[in-house]
N, CA, C and O of each residue as an XYZ file, in Angstrom:
440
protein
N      75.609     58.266     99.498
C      76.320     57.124     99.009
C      76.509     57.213     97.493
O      77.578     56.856     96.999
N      75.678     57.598     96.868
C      75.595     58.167     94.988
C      76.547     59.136     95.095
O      77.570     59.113     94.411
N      76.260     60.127     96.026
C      77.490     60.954     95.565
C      78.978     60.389     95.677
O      79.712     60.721     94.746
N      79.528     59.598     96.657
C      80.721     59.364     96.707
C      81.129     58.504     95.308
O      82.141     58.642     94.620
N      80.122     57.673     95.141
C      80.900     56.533     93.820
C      80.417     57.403     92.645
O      80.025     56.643     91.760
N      80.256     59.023     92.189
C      80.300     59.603     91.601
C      81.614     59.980     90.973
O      82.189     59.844     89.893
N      81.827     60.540     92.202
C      83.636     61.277     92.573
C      84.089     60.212     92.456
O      84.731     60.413     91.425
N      84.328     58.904     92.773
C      85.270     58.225     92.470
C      85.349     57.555     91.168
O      86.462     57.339     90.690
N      84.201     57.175     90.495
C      84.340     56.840     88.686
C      84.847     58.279     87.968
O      85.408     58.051     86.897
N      84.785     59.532     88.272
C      85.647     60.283     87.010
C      86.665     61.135     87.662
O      87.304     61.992     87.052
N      86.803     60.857     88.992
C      88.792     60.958     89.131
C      89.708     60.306     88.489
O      90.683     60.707     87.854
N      89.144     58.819     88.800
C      90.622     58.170     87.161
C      89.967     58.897     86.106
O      90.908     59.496     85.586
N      89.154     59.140     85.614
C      89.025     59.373     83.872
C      89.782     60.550     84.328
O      90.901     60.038     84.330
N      89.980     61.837     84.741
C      89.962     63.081     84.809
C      91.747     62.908     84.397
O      92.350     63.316     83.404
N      92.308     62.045     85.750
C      93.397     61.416     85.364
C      94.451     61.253     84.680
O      95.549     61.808     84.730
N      93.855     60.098     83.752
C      94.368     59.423     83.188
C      94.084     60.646     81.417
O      94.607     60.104     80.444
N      93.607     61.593     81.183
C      93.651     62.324     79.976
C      93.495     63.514     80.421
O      92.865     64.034     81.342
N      94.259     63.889     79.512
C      95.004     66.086     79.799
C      95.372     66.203     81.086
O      94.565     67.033     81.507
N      95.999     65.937     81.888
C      95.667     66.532     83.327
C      96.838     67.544     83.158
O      96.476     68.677     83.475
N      98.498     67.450     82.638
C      99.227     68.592     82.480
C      97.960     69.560     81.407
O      97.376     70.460     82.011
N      97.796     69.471     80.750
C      97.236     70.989     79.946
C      96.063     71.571     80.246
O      95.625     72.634     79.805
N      95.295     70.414     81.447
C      93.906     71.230     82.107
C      94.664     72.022     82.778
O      94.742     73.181     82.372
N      95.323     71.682     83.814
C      96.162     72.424     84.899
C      97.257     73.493     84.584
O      97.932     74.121     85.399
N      97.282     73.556     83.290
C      98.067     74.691     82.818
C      97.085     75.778     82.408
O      97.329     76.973     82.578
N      95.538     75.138     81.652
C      94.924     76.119     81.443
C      94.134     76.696     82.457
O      93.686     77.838     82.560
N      94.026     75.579     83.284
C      93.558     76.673     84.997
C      94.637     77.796     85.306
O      94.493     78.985     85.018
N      95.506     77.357     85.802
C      96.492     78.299     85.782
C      96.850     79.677     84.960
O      97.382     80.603     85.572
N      96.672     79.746     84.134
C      96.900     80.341     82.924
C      95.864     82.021     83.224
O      96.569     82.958     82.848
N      95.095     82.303     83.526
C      94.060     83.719     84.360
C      94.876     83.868     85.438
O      95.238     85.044     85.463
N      95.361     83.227     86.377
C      96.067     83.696     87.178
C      97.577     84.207     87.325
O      97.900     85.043     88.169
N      98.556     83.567     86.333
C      99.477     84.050     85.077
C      99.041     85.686     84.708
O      99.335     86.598     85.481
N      98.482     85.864     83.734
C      98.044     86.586     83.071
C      97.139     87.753     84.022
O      97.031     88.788     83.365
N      96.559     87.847     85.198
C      96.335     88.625     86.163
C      97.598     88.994     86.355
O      98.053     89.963     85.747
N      98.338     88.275     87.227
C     100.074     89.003     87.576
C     100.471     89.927     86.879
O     100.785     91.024     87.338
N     100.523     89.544     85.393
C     101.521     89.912     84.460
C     100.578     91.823     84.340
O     101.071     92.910     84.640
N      99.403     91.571     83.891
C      98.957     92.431     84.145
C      99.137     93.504     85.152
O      99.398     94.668     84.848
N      98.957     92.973     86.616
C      99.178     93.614     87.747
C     100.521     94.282     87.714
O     100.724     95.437     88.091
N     101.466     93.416     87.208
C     102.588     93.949     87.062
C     103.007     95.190     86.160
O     103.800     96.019     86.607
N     102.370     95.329     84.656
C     102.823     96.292     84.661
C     101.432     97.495     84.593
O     101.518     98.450     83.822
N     100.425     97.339     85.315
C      99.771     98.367     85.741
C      99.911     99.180     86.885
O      99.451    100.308     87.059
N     100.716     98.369     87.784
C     100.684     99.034     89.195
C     102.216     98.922     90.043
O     102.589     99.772     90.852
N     103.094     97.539     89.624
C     104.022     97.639     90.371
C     105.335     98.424     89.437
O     106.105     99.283     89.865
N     105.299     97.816     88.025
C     106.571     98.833     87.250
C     106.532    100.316     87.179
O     107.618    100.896     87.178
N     105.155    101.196     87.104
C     105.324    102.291     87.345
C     105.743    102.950     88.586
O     106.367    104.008     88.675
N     105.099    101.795     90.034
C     105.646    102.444     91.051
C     107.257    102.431     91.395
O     107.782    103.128     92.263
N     107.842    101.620     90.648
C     109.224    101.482     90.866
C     110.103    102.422     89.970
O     111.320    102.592     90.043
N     109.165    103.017     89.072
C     109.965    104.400     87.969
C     109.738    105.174     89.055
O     110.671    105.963     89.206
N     108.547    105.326     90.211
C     108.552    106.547     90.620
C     109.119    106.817     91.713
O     109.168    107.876     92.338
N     109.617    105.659     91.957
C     110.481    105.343     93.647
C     111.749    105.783     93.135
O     112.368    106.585     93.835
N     112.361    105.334     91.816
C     113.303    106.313     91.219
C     113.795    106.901     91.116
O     114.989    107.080     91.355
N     112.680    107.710     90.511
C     113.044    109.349     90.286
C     113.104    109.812     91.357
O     113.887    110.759     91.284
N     112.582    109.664     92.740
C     112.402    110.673     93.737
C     114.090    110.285     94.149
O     114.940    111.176     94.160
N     114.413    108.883     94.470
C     115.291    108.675     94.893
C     116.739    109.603     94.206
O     117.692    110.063     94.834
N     116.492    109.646     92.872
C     117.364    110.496     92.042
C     117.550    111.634     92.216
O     118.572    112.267     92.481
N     115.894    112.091     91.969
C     116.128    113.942     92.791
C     116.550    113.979     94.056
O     117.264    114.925     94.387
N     116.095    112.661     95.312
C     116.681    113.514     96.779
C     118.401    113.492     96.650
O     119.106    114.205     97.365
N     118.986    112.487     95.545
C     120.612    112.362     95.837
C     120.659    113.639     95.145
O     121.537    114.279     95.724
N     120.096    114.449     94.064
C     120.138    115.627     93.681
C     120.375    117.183     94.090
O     120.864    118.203     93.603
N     119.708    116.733     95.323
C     119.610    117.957     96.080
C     120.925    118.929     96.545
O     122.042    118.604     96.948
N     120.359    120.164     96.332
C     122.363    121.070     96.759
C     121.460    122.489     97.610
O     120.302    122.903     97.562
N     122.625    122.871     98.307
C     122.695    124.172     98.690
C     121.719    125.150     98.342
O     122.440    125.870     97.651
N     120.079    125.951     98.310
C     120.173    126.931     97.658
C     118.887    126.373     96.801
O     118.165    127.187     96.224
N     118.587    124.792     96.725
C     117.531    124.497     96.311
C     116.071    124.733     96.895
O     115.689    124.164     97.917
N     115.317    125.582     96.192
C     113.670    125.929     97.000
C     113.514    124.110     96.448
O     113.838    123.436     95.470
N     112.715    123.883     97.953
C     112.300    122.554     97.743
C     110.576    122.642     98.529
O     110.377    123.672     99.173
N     109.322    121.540     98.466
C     108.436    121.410     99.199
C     108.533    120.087     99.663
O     108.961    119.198     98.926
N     108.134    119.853    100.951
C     108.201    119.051    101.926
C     107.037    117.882    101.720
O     106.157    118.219    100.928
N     106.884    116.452    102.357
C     105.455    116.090    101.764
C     104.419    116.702    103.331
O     103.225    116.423    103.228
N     104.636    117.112    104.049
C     103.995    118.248    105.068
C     103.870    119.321    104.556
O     103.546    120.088    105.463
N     103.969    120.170    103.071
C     103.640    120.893    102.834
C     104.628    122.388    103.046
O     104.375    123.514    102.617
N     105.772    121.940    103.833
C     106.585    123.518    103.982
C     107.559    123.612    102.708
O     108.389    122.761    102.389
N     107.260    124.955    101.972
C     108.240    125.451    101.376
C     109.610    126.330    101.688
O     109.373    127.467    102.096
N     110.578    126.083    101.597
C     111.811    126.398    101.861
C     113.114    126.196    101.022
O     113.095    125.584     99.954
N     114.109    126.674    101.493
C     115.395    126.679    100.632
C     116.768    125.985    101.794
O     117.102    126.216    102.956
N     117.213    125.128    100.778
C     117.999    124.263    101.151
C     119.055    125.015    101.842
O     119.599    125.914    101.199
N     119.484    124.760    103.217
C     120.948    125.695    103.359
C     122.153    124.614    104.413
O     123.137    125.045    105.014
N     121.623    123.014    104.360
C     122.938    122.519    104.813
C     121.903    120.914    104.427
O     120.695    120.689    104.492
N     123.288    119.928    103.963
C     122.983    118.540    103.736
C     123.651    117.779    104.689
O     124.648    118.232    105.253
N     123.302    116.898    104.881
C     123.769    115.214    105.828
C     123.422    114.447    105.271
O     122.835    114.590    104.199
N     123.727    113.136    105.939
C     123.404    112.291    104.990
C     121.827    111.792    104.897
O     121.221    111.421    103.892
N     121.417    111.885    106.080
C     119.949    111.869    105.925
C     118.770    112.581    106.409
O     117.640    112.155    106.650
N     119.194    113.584    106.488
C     119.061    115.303    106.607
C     119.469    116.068    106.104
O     120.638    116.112    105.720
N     118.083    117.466    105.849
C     118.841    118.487    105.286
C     118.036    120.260    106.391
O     117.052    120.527    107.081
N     119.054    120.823    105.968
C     118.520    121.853    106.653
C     117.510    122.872    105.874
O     117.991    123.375    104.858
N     116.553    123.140    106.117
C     115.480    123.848    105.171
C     115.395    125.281    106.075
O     115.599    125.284    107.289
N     115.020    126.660    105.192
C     115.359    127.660    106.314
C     114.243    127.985    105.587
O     114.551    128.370    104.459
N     112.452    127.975    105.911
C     111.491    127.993    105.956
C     110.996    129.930    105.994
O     110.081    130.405    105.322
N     111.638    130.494    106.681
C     111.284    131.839    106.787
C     112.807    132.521    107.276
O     113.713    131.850    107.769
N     112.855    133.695    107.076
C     114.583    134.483    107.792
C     114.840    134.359    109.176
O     114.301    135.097    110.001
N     115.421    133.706    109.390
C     115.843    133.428    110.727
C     115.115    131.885    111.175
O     115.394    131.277    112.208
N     114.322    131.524    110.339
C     113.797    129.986    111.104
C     114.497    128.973    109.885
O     114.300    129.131    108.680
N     115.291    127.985    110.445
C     115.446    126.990    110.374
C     115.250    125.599    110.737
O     115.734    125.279    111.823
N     114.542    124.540    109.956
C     114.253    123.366    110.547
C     115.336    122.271    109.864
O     116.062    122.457    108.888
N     115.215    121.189    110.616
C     115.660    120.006    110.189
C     114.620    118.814    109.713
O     113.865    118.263    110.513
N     114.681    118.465    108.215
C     113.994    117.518    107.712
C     114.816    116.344    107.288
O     116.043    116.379    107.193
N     113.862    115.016    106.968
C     114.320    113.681    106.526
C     114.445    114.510    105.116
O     113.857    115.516    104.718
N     115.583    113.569    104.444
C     115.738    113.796    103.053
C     114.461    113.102    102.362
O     114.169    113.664    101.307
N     113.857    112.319    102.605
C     112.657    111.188    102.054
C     111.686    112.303    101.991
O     110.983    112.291    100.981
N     111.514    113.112    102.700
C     110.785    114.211    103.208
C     109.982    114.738    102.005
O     108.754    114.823    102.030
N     110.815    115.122    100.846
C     111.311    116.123    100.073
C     109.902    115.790     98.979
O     109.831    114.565     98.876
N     109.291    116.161     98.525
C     108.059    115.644     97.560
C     108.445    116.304     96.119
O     108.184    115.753     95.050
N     109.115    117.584     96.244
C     109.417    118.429     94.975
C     110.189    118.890     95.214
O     110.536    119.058     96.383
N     110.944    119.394     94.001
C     112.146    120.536     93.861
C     111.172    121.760     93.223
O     110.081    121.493     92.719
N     111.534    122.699     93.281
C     110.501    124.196     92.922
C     111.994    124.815     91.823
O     113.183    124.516     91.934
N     111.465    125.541     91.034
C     112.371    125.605     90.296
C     112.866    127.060     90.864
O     112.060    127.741     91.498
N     114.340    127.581     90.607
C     114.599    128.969     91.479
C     114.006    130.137     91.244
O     113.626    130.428     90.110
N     113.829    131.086     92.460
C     113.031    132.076     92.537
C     111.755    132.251     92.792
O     111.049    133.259     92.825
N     111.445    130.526     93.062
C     109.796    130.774     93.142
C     109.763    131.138     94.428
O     109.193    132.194     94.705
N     110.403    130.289     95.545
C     110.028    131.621     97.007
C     110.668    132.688     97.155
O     111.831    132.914     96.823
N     109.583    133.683     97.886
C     110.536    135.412     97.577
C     110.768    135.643     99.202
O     111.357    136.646     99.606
C-alpha cells in the first residue's frame, strides 16, 4: 500500500518539470548507438556491395576470375545472369554472376 502512494506523489512532479528534455536525454545513447552502428558496420558494407556489384557488371570475355566456391577459371561466354567459366581445356561450367568473389589479374592461370 506505501508503495503505490509512492508512485503516485512523484508521477505529477516527474510531470509537470523537464519531461521533453528527460526524454530526449534518455533517448539520446540510443541515437548515438545507431549513428555509430551506422557508420561502423552498415556504410562500409554498402561500399562493398558496390564494388562487387561494379566489378560483376565489369566482367568480359577472357577474364581469369575466382568463384566464392573457390574455382579458378577464364571467362568464355556472358548472360545476363550467367557466365561461362572454362575451369580446365575442354571443361566448361556455368556460374551465377554473384558467384564471382575476384577478378585475377591476366596470366595468372597457365
Amino acid at each position: 500500500m506505501f508503495i503505490s502512494n509512492a508512485f503516485a506523489q512523484t508521477a505529477p512532479a516527474a510531470a509537470a518539470g523537464g519531461d521533453i528534455s528527460s526524454s530526449i536525454m534518455g533517448m539520446l545513447p540510443l541515437v548515438l548507438m545507431f549513428v555509430v552502428l551506422y557508420f561502423i558496420m552498415i556504410r562500409p558494407q554498402m561500399r562493398k556491395q558496390k564494388q562487387h556489384r561494379t566489378m560483376i557488371d565489369a566482367l568480359a570475355k577472357g577474364d581469369e576470375i575466382v568463384t566464392a566456391g573457390g574455382l579458378l577459371g577464364r571467362v568464355t561466354a556472358l548472360s545476363e545472369g550467367q557466365l561461362g567459366l572454362q575451369i580446365a581445356p575442354g571443361v566448361e561450367v556455368q556460374v551465377q554472376r554473384s558467384a564471382v568473389a575476384q577478378v585475377l589479374p591476366k596470366g595468372t592461370i597457365k
